[in-house]
VEXDREN-2710 file (C-alpha; in Angstrom, 1 decimal):
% VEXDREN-2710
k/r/px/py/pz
1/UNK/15.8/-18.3/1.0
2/UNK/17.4/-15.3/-1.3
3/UNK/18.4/-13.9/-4.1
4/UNK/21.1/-12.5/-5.5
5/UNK/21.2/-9.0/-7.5
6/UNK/22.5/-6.6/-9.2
7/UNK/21.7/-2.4/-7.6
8/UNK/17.8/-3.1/-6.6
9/UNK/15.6/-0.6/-8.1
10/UNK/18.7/1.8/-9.0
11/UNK/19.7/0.6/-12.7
12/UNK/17.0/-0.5/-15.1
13/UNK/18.3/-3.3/-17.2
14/UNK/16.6/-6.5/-17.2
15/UNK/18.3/-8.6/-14.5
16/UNK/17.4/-5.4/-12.1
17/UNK/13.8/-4.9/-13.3
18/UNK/13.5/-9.0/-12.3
19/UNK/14.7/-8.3/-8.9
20/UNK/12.6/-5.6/-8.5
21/UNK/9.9/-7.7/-9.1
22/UNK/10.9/-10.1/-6.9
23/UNK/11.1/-8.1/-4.4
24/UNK/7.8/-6.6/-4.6
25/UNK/6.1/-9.6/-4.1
26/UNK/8.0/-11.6/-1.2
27/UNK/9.1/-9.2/0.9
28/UNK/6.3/-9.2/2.1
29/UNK/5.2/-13.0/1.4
30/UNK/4.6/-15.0/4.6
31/UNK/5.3/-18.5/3.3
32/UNK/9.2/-17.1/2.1
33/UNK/11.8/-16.0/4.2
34/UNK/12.9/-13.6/1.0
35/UNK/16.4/-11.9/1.1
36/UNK/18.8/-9.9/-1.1
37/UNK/22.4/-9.1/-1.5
38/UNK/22.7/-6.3/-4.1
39/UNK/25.8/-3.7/-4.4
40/UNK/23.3/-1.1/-3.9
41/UNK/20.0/-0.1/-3.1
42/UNK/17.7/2.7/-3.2
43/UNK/15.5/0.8/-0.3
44/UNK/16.8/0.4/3.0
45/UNK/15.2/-3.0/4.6
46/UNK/16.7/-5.1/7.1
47/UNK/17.0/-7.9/4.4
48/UNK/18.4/-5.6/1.9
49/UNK/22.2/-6.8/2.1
50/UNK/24.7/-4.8/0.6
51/UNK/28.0/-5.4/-0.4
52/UNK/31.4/-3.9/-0.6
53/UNK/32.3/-1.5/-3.4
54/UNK/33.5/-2.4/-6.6
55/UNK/35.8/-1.5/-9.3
56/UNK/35.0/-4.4/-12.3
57/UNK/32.3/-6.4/-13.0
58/UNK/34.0/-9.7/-12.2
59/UNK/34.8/-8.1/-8.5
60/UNK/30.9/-7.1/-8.3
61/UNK/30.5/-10.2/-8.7
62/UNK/32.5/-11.9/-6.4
63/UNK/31.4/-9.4/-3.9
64/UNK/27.7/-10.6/-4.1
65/UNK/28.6/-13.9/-3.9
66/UNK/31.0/-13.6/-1.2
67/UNK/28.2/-11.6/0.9
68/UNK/25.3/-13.9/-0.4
69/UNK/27.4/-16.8/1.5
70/UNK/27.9/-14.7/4.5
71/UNK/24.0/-14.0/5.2
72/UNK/23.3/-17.3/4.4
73/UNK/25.6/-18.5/6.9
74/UNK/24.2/-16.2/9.1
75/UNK/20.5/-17.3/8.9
76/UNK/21.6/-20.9/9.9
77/UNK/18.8/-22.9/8.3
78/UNK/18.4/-24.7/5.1
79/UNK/19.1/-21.7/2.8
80/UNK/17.9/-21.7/-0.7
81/UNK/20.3/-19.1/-3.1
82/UNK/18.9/-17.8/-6.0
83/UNK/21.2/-16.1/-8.8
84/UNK/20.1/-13.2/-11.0
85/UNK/22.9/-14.2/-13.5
86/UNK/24.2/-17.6/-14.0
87/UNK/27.8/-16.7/-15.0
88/UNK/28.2/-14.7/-11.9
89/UNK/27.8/-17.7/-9.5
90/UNK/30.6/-19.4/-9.7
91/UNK/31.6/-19.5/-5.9
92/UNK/27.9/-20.2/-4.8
93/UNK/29.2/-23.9/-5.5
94/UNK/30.2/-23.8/-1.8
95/UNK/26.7/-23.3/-0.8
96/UNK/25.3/-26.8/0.9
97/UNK/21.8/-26.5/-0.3
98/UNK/19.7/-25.7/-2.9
99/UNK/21.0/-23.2/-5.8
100/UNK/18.9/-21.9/-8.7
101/UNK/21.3/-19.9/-11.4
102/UNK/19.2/-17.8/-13.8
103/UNK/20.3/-18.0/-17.3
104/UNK/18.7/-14.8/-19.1
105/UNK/20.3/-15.2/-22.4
106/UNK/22.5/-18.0/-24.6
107/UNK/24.8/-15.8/-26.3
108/UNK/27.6/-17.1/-24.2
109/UNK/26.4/-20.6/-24.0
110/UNK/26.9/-20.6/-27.9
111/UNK/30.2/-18.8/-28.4
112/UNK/32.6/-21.3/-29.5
113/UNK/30.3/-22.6/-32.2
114/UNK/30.9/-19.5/-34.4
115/UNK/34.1/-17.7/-33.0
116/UNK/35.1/-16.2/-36.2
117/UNK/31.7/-14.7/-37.1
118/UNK/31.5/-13.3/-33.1
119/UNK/34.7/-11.9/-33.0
120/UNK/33.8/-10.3/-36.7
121/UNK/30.7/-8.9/-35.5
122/UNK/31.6/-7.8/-31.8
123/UNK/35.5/-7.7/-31.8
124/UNK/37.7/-9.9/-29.6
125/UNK/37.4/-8.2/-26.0
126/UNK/33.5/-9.0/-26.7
127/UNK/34.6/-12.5/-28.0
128/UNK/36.9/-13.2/-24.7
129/UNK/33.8/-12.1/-22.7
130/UNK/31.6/-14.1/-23.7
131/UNK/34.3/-17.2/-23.4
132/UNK/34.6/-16.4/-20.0
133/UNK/31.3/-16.2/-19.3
134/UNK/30.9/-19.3/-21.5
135/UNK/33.4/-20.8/-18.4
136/UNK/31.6/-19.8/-15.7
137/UNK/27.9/-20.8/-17.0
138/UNK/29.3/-23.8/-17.3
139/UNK/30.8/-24.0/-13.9
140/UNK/26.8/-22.9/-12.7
141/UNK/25.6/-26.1/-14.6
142/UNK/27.7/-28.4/-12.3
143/UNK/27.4/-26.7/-9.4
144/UNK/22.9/-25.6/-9.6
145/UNK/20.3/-27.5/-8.7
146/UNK/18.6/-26.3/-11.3
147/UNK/19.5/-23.3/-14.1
148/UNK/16.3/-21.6/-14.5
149/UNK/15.9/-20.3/-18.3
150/UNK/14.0/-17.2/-19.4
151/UNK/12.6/-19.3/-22.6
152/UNK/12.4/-22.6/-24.3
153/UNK/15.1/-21.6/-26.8
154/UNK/17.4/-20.3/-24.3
155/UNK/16.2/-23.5/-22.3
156/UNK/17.6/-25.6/-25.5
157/UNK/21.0/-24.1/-26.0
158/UNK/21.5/-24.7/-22.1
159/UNK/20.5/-28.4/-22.4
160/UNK/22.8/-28.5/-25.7
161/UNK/26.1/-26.9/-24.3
162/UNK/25.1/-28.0/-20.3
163/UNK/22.8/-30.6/-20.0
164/UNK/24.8/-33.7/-19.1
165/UNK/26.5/-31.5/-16.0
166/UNK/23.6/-30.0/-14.5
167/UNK/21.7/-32.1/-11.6
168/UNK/18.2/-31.3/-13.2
169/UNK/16.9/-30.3/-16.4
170/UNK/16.8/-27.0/-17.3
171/UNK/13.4/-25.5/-16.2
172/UNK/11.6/-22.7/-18.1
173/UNK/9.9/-19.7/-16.3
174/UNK/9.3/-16.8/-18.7
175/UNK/10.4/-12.9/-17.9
176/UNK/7.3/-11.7/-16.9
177/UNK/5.6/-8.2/-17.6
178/UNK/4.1/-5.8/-16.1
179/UNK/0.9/-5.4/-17.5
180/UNK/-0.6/-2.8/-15.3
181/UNK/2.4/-0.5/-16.5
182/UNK/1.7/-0.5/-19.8
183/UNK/-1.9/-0.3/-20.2
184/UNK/-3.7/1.3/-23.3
185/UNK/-5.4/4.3/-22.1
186/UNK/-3.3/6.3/-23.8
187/UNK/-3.6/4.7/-26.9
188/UNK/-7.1/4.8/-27.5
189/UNK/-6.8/8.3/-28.2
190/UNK/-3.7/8.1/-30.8
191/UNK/-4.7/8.8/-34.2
192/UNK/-4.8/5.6/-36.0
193/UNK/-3.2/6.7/-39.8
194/UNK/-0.2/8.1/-37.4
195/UNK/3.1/6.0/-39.3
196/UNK/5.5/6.0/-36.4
197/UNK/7.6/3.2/-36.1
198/UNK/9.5/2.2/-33.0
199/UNK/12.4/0.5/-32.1
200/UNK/13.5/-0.5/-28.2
201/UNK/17.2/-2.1/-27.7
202/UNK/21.0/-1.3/-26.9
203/UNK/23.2/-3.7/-28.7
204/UNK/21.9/-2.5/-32.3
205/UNK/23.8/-5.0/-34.2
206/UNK/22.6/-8.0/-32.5
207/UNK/18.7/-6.3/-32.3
208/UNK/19.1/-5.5/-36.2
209/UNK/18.4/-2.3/-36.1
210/UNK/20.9/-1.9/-39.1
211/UNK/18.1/-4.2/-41.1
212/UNK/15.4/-2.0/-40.5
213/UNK/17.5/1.4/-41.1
214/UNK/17.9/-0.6/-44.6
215/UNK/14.4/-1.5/-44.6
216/UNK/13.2/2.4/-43.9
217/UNK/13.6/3.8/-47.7
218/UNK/11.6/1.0/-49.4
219/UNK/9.1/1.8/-46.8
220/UNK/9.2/5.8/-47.6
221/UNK/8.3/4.6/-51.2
222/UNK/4.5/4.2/-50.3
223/UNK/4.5/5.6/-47.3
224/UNK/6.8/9.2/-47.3
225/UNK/5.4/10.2/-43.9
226/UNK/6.7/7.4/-41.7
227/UNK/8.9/8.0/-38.7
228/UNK/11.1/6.1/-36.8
229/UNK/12.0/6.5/-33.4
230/UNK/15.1/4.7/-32.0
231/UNK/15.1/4.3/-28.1
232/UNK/18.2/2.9/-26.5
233/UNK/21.7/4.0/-26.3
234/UNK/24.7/2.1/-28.9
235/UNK/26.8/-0.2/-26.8
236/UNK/29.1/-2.0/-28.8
237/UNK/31.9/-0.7/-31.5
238/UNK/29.8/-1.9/-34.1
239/UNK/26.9/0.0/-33.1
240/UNK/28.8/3.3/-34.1
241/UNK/28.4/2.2/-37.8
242/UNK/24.7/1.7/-37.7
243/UNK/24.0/5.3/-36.7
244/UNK/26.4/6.6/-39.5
245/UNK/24.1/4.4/-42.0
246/UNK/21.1/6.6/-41.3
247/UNK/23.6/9.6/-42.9
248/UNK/24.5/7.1/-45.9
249/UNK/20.7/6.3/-46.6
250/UNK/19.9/9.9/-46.6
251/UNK/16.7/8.8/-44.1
252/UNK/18.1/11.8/-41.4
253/UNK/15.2/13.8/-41.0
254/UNK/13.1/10.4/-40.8
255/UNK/14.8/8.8/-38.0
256/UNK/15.3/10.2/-34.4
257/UNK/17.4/8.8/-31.6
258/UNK/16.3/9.2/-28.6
259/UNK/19.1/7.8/-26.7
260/UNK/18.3/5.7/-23.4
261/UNK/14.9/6.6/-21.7
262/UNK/13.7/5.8/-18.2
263/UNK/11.4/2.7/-18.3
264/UNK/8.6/5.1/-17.0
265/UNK/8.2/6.8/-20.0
266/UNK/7.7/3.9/-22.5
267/UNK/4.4/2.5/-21.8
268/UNK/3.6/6.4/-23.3
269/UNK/6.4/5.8/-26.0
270/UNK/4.6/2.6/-27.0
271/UNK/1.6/4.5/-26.6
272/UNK/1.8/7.2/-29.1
273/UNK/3.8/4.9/-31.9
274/UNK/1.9/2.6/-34.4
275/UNK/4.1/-0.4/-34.5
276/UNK/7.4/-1.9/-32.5
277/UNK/9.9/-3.5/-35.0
278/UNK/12.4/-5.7/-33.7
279/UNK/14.6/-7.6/-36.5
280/UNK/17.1/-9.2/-34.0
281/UNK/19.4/-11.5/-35.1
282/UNK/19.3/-12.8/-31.9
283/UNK/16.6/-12.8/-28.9
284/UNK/16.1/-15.1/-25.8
285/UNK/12.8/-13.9/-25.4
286/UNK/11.6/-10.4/-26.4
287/UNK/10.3/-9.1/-23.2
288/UNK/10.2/-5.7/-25.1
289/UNK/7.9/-7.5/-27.4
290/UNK/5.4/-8.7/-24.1
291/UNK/5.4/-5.1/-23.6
292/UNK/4.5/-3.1/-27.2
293/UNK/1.8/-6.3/-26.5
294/UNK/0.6/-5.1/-23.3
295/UNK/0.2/-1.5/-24.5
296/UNK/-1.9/-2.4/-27.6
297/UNK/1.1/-2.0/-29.9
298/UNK/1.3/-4.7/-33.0
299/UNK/4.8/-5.8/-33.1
300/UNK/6.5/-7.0/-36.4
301/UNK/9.7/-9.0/-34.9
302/UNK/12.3/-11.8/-36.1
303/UNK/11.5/-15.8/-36.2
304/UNK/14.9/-15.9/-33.7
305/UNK/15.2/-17.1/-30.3
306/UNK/12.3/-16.8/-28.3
307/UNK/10.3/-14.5/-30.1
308/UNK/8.0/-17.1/-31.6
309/UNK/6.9/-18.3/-28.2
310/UNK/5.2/-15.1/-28.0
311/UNK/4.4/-14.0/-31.5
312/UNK/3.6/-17.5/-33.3
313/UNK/-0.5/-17.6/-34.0
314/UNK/-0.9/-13.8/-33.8
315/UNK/-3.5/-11.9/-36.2
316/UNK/-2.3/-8.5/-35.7
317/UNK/1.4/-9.0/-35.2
318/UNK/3.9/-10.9/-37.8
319/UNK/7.3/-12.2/-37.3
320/UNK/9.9/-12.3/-40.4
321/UNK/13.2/-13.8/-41.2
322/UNK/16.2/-12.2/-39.9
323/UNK/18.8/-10.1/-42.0
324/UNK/16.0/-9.4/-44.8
325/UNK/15.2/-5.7/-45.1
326/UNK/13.2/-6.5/-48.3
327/UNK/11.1/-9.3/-46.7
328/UNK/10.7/-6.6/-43.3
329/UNK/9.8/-3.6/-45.5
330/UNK/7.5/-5.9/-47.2
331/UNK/5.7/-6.6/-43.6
332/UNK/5.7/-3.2/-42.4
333/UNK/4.2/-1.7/-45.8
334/UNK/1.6/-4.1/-45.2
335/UNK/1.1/-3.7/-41.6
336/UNK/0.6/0.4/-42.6
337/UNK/-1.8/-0.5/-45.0
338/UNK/-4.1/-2.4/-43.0
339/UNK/-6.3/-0.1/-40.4
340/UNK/-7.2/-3.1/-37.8
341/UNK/-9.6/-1.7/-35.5
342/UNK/-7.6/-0.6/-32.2
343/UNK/-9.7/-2.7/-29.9
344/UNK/-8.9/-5.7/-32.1
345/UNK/-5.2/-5.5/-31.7
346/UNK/-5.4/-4.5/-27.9
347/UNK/-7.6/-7.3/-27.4
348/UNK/-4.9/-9.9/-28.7
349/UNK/-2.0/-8.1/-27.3
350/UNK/-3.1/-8.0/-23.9
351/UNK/-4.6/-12.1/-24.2
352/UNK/-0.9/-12.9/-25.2
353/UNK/1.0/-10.8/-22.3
354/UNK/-1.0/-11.9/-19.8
355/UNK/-0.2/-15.4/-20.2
356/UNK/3.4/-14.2/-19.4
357/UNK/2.5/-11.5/-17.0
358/UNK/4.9/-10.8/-13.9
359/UNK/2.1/-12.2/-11.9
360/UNK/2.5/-15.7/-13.5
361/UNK/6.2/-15.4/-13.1
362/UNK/5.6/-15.3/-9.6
363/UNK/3.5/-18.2/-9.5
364/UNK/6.2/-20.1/-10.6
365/UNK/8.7/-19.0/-8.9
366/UNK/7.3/-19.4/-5.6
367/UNK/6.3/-23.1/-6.6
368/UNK/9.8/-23.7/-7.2
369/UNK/10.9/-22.2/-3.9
370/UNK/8.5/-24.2/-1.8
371/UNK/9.4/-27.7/-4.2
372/UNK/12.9/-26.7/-2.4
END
């Protein structure tokens, strides 16, 4: 079998970090006969397949699935493909056996049901994005065996917009984390009255970053030391106005962007910050959240998507309602306030991420394979 990719180990969005993953663990996996087509690689290996260059994302993805059918061709017996991206499958419908297409998010699956508001918020080149990928996701349904979904919401909008065309249910097998990466070492020496606040995303609409920036001044009102550190770069038009708002609410010399960091350094971002805040509007899952989790961080985060399959239940961490900076501020004045012993909050954190640690990822996915 193999699976498809975007660059292996070179870029670190999410899709990539979940091949590299992948790859770590069946490559050298006796029971699976694991390949990948990528358009580029920073590890040479036999069954590291490349592909030609591209110029657009739509010809990167034709390219990998024009290669992936090549190799499988090549290897001659009952192939099983495996797609990073469900939209970017579309040709893999020639393939003759099985085909898993991985459906990370449901943004595009649920497109048309607000077009106005998505076209308001993101513009229309955004809006004619998603509608295409809309088109081909739902190509994937009709053509996979199975799409494979990162959470049980993401798992529902499939079955809502896609159900009646795919062969199988939908099947859920959460993005996993790395818990080894983000231990708490470090964070056993922070000192615990230290108010920094942290935020992880690109897309800063969507991840509500505007909420928070709203939410920082009734914060400084009881607690005028607090920080907030903003890790991720602005990607969409929108996002330009959120970083002008830090100007309008005069909260300047209390927030700091970082801009985007390599993944290396946030288990010691996470380390050295005293809570993760993530108001999105709108989250398949949150693996940002299984991380601030991992590394002992409590994490204060939306009831949206699949957030609550992580957060529901937890002592030390809360989740709120979306768009609310009053309710938010409210939580994190709170959260400040309380001094939970650090080995308390650990203790949880790391009980909830290992429950949806890259090793049980793996677990499942290999099931799955060998079901095949």
């Amino acid at each position: 079998m193999f699976f498809t990719s975007l660059p292996l180990g070179i870029v670190d969005n999410g899709p990539a970090v979940f091949a590299q993953y992948l790859w770590q663990h069946f490559s050298e996996d006796r029971d699976l006969n694991f390949h990948i087509v990528a358009p580029a690689s920073d590890i040479v290996h036999p069954r590291i397949h490349l592909t030609k260059e591209s110029f657009s994302s739509r010809q990167l993805y034709f390219n990998i699935q024009k290669r992936s059918l090549e190799v499988a061709n090549e290897l001659g017996d009952s192939v099983i493909l495996h797609s990073n991206i469900s939209h970017a499958c579309w040709a893999l419908g020639r393939h003759s056996g099985p085909l898993l297409a991985q459906v990370n998010d449901y943004d595009a699956a649920n497109c048309f049901e607000r077009p106005i508001e998505t076209i308001r918020e993101y513009g229309i080149a955004r809006f004619a994005s998603l509608a295409w990928r809309h088109t081909m996701e739902r190509r994937a349904a009709e053509n996979a065996t199975y799409l494979v979904c990162n959470s049980s919401y993401t798992r529902q909008q499939a079955i809502k917009q896609y159900g009646s065309l795919s062969k199988n249910d939908p099947i859920v097998i959460h993005k996993g984390v790395d818990t080894s990466a983000f231990g708490s070492e470090v964070r056993a020496c922070q000192l615990v009255d230290s108010n920094r606040l942290l935020f992880v995303g690109s897309n800063w609409y969507r991840k509500g970053l505007d909420v928070l920036l709203n939410a920082l001044p009734l914060v400084c009102e009881e607690f005028p030391d607090v920080r907030l550190k903003v890790a991720g770069e602005q990607s969409q038009k929108r996002d330009a106005k959120i970083r002008l708002l830090v100007q309008q609410l005069q909260m300047c010399e209390k927030v700091d962007f970082l801009g985007r960091i390599d993944r290396k350094l946030l288990p010691e971002l996470m380390a050295r910050s005293r809570l993760l805040v993530l108001p999105s509007r709108q989250e398949a899952l949150g693996v940002v959240v299984l991380e601030a989790l991992a590394s002992g961080l409590p994490v204060i985060a939306s009831r949206v998507g699949g957030i609550p399959e992580i957060l529901e239940g937890c002592t030390y961490s809360s989740l709120v309602s979306a768009d609310d900076p009053h309710e938010l501020a409210q939580s994190i004045k709170l959260m400040l306030r309380c001094k939970h012993p650090i080995e308390k909050v650990q203790a949880e954190g790391m009980s909830i991420a290992t429950k949806f640690s890259v090793d049980v990822m793996i677990k499942r996915l290999k099931q799955l394979y060998l079901s095949l």
